[in-house]
Structure formats: structure tokens, C-alpha cells
C-alpha positions as CSV (number, residue, x, y, z in Angstrom):
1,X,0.0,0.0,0.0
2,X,1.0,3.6,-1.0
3,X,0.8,6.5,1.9
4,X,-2.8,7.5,0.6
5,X,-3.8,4.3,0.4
6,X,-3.2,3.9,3.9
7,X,-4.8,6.8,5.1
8,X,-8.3,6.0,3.3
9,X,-7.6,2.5,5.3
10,X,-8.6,1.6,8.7
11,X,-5.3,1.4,10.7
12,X,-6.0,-1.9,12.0
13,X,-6.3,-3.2,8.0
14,X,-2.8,-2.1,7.2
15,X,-0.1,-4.8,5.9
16,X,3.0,-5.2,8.5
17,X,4.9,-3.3,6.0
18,X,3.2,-0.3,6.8
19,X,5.8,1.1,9.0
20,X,8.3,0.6,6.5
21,X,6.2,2.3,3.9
22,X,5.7,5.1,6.3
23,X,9.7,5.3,7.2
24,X,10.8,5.3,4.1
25,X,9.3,8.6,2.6
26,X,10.0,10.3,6.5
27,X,13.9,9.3,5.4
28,X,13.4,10.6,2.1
29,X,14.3,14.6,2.3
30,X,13.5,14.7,-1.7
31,X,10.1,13.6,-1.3
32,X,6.5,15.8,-1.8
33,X,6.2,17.8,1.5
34,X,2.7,16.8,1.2
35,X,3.8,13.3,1.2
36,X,6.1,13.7,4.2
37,X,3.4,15.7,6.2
38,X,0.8,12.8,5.6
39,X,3.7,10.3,6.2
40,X,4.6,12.2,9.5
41,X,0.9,12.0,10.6
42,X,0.4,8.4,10.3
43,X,3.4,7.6,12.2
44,X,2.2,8.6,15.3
45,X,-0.6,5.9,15.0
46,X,-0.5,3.1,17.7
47,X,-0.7,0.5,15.0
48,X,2.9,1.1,13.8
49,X,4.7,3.7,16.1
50,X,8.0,2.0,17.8
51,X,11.2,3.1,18.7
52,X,12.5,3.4,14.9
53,X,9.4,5.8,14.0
54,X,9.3,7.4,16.9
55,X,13.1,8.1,16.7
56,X,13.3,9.5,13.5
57,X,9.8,11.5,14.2
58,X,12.1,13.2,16.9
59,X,14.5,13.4,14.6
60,X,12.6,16.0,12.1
61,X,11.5,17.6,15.4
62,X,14.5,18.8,16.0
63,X,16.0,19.2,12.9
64,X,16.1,23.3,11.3
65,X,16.4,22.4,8.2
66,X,13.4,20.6,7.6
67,X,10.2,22.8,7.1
68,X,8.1,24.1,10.4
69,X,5.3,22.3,9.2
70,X,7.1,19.3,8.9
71,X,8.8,19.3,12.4
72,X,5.7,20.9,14.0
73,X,3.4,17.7,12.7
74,X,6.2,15.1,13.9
75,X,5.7,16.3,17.0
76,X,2.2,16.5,17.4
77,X,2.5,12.2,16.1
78,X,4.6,12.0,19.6
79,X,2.1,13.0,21.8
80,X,-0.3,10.1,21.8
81,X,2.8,7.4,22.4
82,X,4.1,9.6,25.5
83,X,0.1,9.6,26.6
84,X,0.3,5.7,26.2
85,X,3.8,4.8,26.9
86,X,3.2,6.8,30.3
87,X,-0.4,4.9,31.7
88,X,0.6,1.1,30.8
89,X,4.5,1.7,31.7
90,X,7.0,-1.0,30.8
91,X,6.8,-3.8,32.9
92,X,5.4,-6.1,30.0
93,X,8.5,-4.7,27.1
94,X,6.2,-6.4,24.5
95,X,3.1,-5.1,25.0
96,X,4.9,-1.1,25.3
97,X,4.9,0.2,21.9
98,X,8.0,1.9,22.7
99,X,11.1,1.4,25.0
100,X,11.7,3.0,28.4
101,X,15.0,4.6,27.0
102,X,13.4,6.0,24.3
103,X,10.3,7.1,26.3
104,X,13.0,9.5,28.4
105,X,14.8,10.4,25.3
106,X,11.5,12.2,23.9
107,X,10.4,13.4,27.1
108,X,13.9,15.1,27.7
109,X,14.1,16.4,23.8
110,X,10.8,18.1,23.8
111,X,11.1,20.0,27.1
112,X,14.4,21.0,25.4
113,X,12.7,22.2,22.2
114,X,10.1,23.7,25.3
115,X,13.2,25.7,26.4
116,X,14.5,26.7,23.1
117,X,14.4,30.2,22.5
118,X,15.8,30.2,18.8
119,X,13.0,28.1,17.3
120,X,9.1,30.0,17.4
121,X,6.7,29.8,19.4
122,X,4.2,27.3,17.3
123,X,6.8,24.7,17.7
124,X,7.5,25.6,21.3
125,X,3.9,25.4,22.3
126,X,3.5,22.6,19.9
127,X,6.6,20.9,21.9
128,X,4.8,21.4,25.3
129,X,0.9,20.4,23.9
130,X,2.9,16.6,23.0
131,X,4.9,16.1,26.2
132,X,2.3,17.0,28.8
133,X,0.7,13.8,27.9
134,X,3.6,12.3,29.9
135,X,3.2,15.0,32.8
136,X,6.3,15.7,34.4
137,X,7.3,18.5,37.3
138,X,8.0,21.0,34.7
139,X,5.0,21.4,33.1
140,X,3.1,22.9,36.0
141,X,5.1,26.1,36.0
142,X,5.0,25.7,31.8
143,X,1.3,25.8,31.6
144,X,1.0,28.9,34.5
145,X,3.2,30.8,32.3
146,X,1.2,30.2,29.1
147,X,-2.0,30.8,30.6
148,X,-1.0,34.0,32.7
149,X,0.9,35.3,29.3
150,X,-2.2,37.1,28.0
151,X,-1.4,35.5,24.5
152,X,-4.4,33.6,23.3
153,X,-2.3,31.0,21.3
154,X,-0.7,30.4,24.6
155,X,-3.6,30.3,26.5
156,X,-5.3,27.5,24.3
157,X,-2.5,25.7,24.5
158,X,-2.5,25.9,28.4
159,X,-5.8,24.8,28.3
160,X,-5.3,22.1,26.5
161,X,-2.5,21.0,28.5
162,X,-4.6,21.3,32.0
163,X,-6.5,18.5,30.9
164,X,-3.6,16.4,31.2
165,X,-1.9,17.4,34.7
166,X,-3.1,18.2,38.8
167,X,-4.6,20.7,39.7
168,X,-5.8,23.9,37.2
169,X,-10.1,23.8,38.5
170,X,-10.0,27.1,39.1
171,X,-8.1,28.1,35.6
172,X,-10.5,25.7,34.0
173,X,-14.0,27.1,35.5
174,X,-12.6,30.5,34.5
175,X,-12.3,29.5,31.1
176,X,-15.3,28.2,30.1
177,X,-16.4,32.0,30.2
178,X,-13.5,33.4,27.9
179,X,-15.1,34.9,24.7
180,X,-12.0,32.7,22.8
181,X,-14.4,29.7,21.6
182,X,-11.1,27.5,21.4
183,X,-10.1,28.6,24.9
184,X,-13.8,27.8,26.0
185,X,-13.8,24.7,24.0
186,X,-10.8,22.8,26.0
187,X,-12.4,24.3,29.1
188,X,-15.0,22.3,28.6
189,X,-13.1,19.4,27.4
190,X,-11.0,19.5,30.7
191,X,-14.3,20.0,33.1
192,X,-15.5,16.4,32.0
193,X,-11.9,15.0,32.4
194,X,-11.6,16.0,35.7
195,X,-15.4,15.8,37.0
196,X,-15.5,19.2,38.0
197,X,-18.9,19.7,39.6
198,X,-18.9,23.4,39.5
199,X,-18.5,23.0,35.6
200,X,-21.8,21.8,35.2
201,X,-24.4,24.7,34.9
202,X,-22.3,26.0,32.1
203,X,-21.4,23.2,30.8
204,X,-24.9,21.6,30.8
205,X,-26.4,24.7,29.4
206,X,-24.1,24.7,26.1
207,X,-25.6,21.1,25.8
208,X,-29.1,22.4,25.8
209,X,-28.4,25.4,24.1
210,X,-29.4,24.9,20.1
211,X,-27.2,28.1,19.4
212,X,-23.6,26.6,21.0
213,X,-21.2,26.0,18.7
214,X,-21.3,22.5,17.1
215,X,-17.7,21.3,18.0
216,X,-18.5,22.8,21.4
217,X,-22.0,21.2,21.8
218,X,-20.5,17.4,21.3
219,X,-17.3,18.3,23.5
220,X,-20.2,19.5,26.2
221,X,-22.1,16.2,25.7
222,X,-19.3,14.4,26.5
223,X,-18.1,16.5,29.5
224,X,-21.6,16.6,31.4
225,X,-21.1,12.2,31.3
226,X,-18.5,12.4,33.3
227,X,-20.0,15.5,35.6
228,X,-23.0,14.4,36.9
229,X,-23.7,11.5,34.8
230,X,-27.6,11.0,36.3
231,X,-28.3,14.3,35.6
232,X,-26.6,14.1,32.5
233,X,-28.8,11.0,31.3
234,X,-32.4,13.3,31.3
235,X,-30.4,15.6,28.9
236,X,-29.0,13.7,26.9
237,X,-31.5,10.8,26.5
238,X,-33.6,13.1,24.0
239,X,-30.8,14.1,22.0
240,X,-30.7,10.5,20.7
241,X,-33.2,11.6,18.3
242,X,-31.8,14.4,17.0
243,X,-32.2,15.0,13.4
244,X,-28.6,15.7,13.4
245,X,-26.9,12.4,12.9
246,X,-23.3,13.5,15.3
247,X,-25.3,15.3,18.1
248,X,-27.6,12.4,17.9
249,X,-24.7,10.1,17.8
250,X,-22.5,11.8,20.5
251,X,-25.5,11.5,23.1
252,X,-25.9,7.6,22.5
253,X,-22.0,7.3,23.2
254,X,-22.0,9.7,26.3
255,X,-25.4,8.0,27.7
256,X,-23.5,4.8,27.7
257,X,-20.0,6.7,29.1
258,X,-22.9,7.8,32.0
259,X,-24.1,4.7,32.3
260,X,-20.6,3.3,32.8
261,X,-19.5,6.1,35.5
262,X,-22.8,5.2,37.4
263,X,-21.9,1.4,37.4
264,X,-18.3,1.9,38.7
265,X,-19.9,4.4,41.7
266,X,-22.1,1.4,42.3
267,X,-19.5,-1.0,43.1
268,X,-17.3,1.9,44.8
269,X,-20.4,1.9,46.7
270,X,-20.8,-2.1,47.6
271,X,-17.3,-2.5,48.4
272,X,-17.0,0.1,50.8
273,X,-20.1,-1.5,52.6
């Protein structure tokens, strides 16, 4: 299979020489951008990132002369390895989709691309969006600094990255009020990961609201699952039949995500009797 074949195939129906197919055209500096791009993209996939993708991925990260674009989507492809690499750890080396060694090795590189001050601030912020998913003590002082800058770039990202580290409610709950719809939009994103009860008039109302924002509506649908999942269940179980296939589709999946958040306080319940 070619690199668009691939993409316009389910991940889990690609050959095993997938990886190589993706490699090779990363490798090749004389290749389309477009091709690298799509290339770069698809290696960050759980079906086929390892150590050698990964690797070179971090590779183009780091590397000026290869376009911003380029380096800025490698990067991004590392974020969802870190995110996995860092909840299943390593104690089972062939289930990990990448070594411990190299696990470090892009942790330490990207808080180093973090720090750099000669490369811009997209692939700075870019370089901090991927590592948080692998929190480590840095990034708490990272992401005050980006949200307190006043930049809204920064501030998104920040966002973005609270979802993914300690702490941050009161950052959060104050941005699902900020006119910036991106801003508000990993606000809300962020209030369902971490359950945050005083999230859920706002939150609840963007559901019900026919004038929110459709990317914002489904990220609120989600969010108010994980909030108050009873409540949550009269809201949503009349969106089933919306006329709109994704809001109607989003509200099947969150009624069963509320469903699923009730059964586990259920048995939190029994076991503490």
C-alpha cells in the first residue's frame, strides 16, 4: 500500500509493512512535502509507532532544516505514544509500543525544544501540547506561564495541556467563560476530564443550548457524562433523536459513558459497605 492508500484505510487493515512504507518517505528529504506531512501524521498511530518511528519523528523535530510544518506535525504524532507509553508503563516490554529509553529520550528532547528560544513559538507550544501527555514536574510552571501570558495562542495551549496534569479547576472554571471559543472549547473538554462539579451549569447549558457551537456542543455532551452522569442522562436521552446524525450520535455514546460512570460508583459503593 502507497501513503494515501493507507490513510483512506482503517489502521487496524494495514499490511506489517506499513511502518516501513511510512519510514521510508519520512527518510526521504526529496520527497513531496505533502507526502512527508501525511507520512509524519500516520506515524504517530498506535498501530505502527515503535522506537525506529518514533526516533526518527524526533529526529525532524529537531531538525532546522526541515520545514516548520514538517517538524511541528512530527511532533504533534509523539504526543499520543508519551500519553500511552506513560499509563501502561514497561513492565510487560512487548506489550509497550516503545522502549523505556526511548520514552525518556522524547520526554527530555521536547522539554528542550520547550526551552528553546531560537525556534518560534508554534513549535514551542506545539513541543509542550505533546509532552504534557507524559506529565512531568516541569510542566506545571510551563502551563501557569502560558495561561497567565495574555497571548491567546498560549492560552489555548495551556488549556489544553490542563487537561492532562493536577490541579488547574479554578483556571478551568474560568475558562469556560472566555469569549475565545477555542479557549472555552478545551475548558469544557477539561471539566468532564476531571469531573468538575462546578462546571456543570455552564457546561450543561451549552448542551441544551441549540445556538452553542457544534464542535463545542459534542465536546459539552461528552463532558456533562463524566460531571454528573444522572443528571446528565435526562439531557441527553432526548438528544438521541436528534435529526442531526453527530449530536444524535455523540449522546448515544456519552449515555453509555454515564451509564458506565454510574456502574463503577455502584460498586465503589458495595465495596465500601
Amino acid at each position: 500500500m502507497d501513503l494515501n492508500t493507507l490513510n483512506e484505510t482503517p489502521p487496524w487493515e494495514w499490511p506489517e509493512s506499513a511502518a516501513e512504507t511510512i519510514l521510508a518517505v519520512l527518510r526521504d528529504s526529496g520527497a513531496e512535502e505533502g507526502d512527508r506531512l501525511l507520512a509524519a501524521e500516520l506515524a504517530g498511530d498506535p498501530v505502527v509507532i515503535d522506537d525506529m518511528l518514533a526516533t526518527v519523528l524526533l529526529e525532524i523535530a529537531c531538525d532546522a532544516r526541515e520545514t516548520e510544518d514538517l517538524r511541528k506535525e512530527a511532533v504533534r504524532s509523539l504526543g499520543p505514544v508519551l500519553e500511552a507509553s506513560d499509563i501502561e508503563g514497561f513492565d510487560d516490554p512487548d506489550e509497550a509500543p516503545i522502549t523505556e529509553e526511548v520514552f525518556h529520550k522524547l520526554q527530555q528532547t521536547l522539554h528542550d525544544l520547550y526551552r528553546d528560544e531560537n525556534v518560534s513559538g508554534e513549535m514551542r507550544r506545539e513541543a509542550l501540547v505533546a509532552s504534557v501527555r507524559a506529565p512531568l514536574d516541569w510542566h506545571e510552571d510551563a502551563i501557569l506561564k502560558a495561561y497567565s501570558s495574555g497571548d491567546d495562542f498560549w492560552m489555548v495551549a495551556a488549556v489544553f495541556c490542563m487537561r492532562f496534569v493536577r490541579g488547574f479547576h479554578d483556571q478551568i472554571l474560568e475558562s469556560l467563560a472566555n469569549k475565545n471559543e477555542d479557549i472555552q472549547y478545551h475548558a469544557v473538554c477539561a471539566a468532564g476530564d476531571k469531573e468538575l462539579d462546578g462546571a456543570w451549569a455552564h457546561v450543561s447549558k451549552l448542551v441544551t443550548s441549540e445556538r452553542t457551537n457544534k464542535d463545542l456542543r459534542l465536546a459539552a455532551i461528552e463532558s456533562i457524562a463524566a460531571i454528573r452522569p444522572s443528571e446528565a442522562i435526562e439531557i441527553l436521552d432526548p438528544l438521541t433523536a436528534s435529526k442531526d446524525e453527530d449530536i444524535a450520535e455523540a449522546a448515544q455514546e456519552a449515555l453509555a459513558m454515564a451509564d458506565g460512570f454510574l456502574a463503577d460508583m455502584a460498586d465503589e459503593g458495595e465495596e465500601e459497605h
